[in-house]
Each structure stands twice: as structure tokens, then as C-alpha cells.
C-alpha positions as CSV (number, residue, x, y, z in Angstrom):
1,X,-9.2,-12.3,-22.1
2,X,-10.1,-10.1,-24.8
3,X,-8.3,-6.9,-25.5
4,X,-11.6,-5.1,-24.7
5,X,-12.2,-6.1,-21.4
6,X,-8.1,-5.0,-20.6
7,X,-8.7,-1.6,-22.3
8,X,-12.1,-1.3,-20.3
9,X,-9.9,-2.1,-17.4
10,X,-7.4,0.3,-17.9
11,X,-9.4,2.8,-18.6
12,X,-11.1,2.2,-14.9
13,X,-8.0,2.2,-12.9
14,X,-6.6,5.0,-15.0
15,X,-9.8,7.1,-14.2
16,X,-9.5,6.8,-10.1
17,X,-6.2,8.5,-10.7
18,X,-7.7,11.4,-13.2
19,X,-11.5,11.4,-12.2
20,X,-11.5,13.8,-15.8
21,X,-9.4,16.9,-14.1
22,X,-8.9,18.6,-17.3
23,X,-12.4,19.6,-16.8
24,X,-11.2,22.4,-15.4
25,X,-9.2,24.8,-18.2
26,X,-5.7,25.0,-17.8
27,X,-4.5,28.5,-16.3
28,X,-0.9,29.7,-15.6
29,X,-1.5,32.3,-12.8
30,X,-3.5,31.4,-9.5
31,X,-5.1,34.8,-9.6
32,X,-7.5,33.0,-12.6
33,X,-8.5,29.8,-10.2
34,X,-12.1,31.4,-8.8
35,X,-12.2,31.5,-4.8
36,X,-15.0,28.8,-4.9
37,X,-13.2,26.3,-7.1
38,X,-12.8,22.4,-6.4
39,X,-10.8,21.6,-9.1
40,X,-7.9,23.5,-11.0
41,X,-5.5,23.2,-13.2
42,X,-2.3,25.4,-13.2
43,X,0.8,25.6,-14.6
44,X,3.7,27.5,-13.1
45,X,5.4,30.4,-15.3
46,X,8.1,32.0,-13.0
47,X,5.7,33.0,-9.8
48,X,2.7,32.6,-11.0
49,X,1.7,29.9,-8.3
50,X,1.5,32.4,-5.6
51,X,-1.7,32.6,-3.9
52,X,-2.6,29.0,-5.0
53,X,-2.7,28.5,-0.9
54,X,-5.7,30.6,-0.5
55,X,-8.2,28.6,-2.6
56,X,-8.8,26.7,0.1
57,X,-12.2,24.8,-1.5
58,X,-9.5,22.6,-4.0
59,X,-10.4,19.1,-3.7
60,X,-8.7,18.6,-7.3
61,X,-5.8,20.0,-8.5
62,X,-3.3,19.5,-11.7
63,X,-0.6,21.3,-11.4
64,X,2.6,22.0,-13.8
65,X,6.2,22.9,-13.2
66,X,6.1,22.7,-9.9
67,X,9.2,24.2,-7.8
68,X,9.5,23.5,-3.9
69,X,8.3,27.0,-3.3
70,X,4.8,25.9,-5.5
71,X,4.5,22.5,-3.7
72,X,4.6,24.3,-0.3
73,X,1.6,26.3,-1.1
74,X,-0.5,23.8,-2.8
75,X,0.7,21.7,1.1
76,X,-1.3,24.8,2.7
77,X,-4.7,23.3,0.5
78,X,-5.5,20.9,3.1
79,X,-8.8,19.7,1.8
80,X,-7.3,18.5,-1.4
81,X,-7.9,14.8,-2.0
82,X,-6.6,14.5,-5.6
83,X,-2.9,15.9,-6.4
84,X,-1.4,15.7,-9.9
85,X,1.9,17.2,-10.0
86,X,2.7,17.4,-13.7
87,X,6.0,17.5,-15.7
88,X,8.5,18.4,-14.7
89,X,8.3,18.3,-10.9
90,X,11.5,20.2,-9.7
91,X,10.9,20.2,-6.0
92,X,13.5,18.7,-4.1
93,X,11.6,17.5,-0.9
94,X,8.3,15.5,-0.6
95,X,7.5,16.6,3.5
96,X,5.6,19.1,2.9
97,X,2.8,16.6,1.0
98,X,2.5,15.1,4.8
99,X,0.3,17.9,5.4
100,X,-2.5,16.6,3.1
101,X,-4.3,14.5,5.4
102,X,-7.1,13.4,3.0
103,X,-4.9,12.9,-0.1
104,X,-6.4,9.8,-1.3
105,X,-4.8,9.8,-5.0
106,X,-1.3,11.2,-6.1
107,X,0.7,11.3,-9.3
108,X,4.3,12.7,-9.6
109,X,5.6,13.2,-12.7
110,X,9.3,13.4,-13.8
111,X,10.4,13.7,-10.1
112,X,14.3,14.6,-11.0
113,X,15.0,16.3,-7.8
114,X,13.7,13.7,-5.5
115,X,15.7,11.2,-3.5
116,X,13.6,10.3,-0.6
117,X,10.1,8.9,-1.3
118,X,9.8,7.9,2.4
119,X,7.1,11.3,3.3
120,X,4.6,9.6,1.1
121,X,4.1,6.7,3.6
122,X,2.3,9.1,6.1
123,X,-0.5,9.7,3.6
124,X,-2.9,8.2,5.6
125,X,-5.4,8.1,3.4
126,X,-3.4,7.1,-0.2
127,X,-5.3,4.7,-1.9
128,X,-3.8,5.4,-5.6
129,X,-0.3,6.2,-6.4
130,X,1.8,6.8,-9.8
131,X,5.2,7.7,-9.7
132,X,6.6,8.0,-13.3
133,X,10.1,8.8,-14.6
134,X,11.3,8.7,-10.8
135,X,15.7,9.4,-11.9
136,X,16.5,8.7,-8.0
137,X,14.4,5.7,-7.1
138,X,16.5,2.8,-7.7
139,X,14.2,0.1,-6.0
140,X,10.7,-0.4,-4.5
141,X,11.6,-1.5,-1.0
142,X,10.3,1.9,0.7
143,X,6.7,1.0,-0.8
144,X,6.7,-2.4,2.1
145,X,4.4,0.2,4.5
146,X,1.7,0.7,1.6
147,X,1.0,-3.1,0.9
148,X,-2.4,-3.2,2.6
149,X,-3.3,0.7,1.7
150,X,-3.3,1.3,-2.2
151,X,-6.1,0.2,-4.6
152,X,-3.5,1.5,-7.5
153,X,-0.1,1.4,-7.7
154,X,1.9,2.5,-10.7
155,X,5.5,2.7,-11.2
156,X,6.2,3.6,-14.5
157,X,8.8,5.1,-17.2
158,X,8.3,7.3,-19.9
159,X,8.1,7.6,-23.4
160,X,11.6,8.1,-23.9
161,X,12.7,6.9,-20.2
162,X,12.9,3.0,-19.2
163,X,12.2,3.1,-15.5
164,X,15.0,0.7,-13.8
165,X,13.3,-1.7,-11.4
166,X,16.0,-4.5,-9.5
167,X,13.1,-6.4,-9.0
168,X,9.8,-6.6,-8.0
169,X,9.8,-8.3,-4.3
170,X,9.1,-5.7,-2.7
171,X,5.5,-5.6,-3.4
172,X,4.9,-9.5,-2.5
173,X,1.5,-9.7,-0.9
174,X,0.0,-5.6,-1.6
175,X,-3.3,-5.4,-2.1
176,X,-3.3,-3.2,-4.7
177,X,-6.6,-4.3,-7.2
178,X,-4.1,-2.8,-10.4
179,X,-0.7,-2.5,-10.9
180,X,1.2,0.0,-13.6
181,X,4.6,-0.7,-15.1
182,X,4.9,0.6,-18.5
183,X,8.1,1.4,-20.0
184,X,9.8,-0.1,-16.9
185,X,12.6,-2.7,-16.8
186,X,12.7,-5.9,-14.2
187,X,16.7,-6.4,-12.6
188,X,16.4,-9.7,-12.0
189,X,13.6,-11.1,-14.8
190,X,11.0,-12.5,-12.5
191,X,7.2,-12.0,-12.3
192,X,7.1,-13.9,-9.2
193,X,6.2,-11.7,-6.5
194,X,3.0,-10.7,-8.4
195,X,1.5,-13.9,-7.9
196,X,1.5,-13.6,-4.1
197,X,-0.7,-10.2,-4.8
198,X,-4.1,-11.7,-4.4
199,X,-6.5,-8.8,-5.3
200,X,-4.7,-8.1,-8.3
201,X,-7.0,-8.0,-11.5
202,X,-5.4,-5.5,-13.9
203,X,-1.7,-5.4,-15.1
204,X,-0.4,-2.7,-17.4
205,X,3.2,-3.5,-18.1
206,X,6.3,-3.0,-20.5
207,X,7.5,-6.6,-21.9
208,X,10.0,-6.4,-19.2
209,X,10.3,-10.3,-18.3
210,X,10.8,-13.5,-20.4
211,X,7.3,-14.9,-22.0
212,X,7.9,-18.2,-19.7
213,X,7.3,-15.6,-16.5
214,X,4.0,-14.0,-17.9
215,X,3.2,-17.7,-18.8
216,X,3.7,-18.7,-14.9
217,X,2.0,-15.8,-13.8
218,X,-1.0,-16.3,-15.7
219,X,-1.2,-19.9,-14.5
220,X,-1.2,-19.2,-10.9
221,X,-3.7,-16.0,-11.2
222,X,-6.2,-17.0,-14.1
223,X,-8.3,-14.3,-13.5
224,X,-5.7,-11.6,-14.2
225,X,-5.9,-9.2,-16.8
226,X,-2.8,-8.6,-18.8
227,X,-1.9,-7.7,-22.9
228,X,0.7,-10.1,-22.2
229,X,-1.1,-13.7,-21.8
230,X,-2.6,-12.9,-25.3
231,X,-0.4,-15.3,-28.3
232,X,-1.3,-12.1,-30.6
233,X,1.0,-9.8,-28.3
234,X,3.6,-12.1,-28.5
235,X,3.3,-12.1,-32.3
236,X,3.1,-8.6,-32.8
237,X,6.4,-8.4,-31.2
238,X,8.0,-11.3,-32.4
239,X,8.3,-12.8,-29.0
């Protein structure tokens, strides 16, 4: 498969998480977000979230630095369908995103506060998630109640953070069309689970198993996209 056809792809499944939200100008006080605005983008400085509850016509929001005091305003926007919550995210508890009843996509970034993912399973309406530099997610096996919901799943690092995964059974048999895992780092070494996924056409992922596993993967699901079935790959890295 030619290195096209996976950027093409990734670009795709990157765009049903950001559907171009910049589009909308950054701003760092919710006094600037017009009443009639569907999408925003806003960046906390001290309180300068407040009143980010009252522009109730959101669909789209980007949003930085946000505390637990910001996150339980933005949970007051129930029409929003499209939730970015951008580094850092210093809120400590997720309930409050239960309240979002037609959040279809949802990224948290940098989550350092975090411990308990479990809220997010009563998104009814998730179809793409990205969790990235989770610091208190040590394994996957809260995700089991999503396996025939998402369209995109990512669980990924950062660019200075390896995101610690024990292993990858947990999402045996999803759905999920795509699947994310840069800069992460597989416990036990095996692609295995993945080949059970059987809608899966696009994986983005760190060289986080042995070249024999990416080699079995591709054999089972030759219609999967990944960097890593290509020999040049392997070259570049001296694998």
C-alpha cells in the first residue's frame, strides 16, 4: 500500500476528530465567543472561561487549560457534538461530560488529573475518541463497553511522553474503522488482538511490537493500512 493512500487515510480519520475547528480564531475570554456561535475556540487565562455556559448554540468547541470549574460550564453546552479539550486538561473528574448527550467526537489531551475514564462510557452517542498523554490510565480494559460504538479510537502518547499500554486485548473484536497509537508502547509485544477487529482499515502506530507481529497482522487483514507493512519503514529505521 503506498504511502499516499495511508497519508490520505490519516488525514480522513484525523479530520472526523477536527472537522477544521481552528476555523474559528482562538480567544482567551468567553465574553469574545458571539452569542450565535457554533464553533469556538478558547483558552482559559485564570477565569476567563466564565460565561462559556451561556453560548448555548456551540456545536464545536476547542478549548485550552481547562480546570474542573471550566469543564463544568462547557457540561452546561448541551448541544455540543464536538469537544476538544486541549493541553493541559487539569480537571480532576470526567462526570460532568455525561451531560453531553449528543457528543459524538471527544479529544482529551494531557489528562494528568484523571483517574477514572469510566464517565465516558455513558456518551451515548461517541463515535470518535482520542485520549493522549493519559498519566493515570494504565490499561484499556474500561474501553470493553465501546467495542461496537466508535468509528475512531486513539490512544496515544506524546511527543516527549511514551503512552504505556500492558497490552492490547482489550480491544479484541471493536469496530472501530481506525485505530491511533503513536508514541505508545505494547506490555506484552503482541498485535494479536487487532486481527480480530474486522472493520479496521487504517492503523497509525508507534513501532511498538516486533516486525514478525506487524508481519502476522498484515497476513491475516490484507486490506489494512499501516506505515509498518512497508520494507522501506523497516529500513528507514534499521529494523
Amino acid at each position: 500500500m503506498s504511502s499516499a493512500v495511508s497519508g490520505e487515510l490519516n488525514r480522513r480519520y484525523r479530520h472526523i476528530l477536527s472537522r477544521d475547528p481552528l476555523e474559528a480564531a482562538q480567544v482567551t475570554s468567553a465574553a469574545k465567543i458571539p452569542a450565535d456561535a457554533v464553533r469556538a475556540n478558547l483558552k482559559r487565562e485564570n477565569k476567563s472561561h466564565r460565561g462559556i455556559r451561556e453560548k448555548t448554540a456551540l456545536r464545536i468547541l476547542v478549548a485550552g487549560a481547562v480546570n474542573q470549574d471550566f469543564l463544568e460550564e462547557i457540561c452546561q453546552l448541551e448541544k455540543l457534538e464536538h469537544l476538544e479539550l486541549g493541553w493541559p486538561t487539569t480537571a480532576t473528574d470526567l462526570k460532568p461530560i455525561t451531560s453531553l448527550r449528543s457528543l459524538n467526537v471527544l479529544k482529551i489531551n494531557s489528562p494528568r488529573a484523571v483517574t477514572d475514564f469510566t464517565p465516558l462510557l455513558q456518551l451515548a452517542s461517541l463515535e470518535v475518541l482520542f485520549i493522549e498523554n493519559a498519566k493515570h490510565m494504565t490499561s484499556l480494559d474500561w474501553l470493553g463497553p465501546l467495542a461496537e460504538r466508535l468509528t475512531v479510537l486513539g490512544v496515544e502518547g506524546s511527543m516527549w511522553t511514551t503512552q504505556r499500554i500492558p497490552s492490547l486485548a482489550p480491544l479484541s473484536g471493536f469496530r472501530a474503522e481506525a485505530l491511533f497509537l503513536t508514541s505508545t508502547s505494547v506490555g506484552d509485544g503482541t498485535l494479536k488482538p487487532l486481527q480480530s477487529m474486522s472493520n479496521l482499515r487504517f492503523l497509525g502506530t508507534a513501532r511498538n511490537a516486533p516486525r514478525s507481529e506487524f508481519a502476522a497482522l498484515q497476513a491475516a487483514r490484507p486490506g489494512l493500512v499501516c506505515d509498518w507493512f512497508s520494507e522501506t519503514m523497516w529500513k528507514l529505521t534499521g529494523g
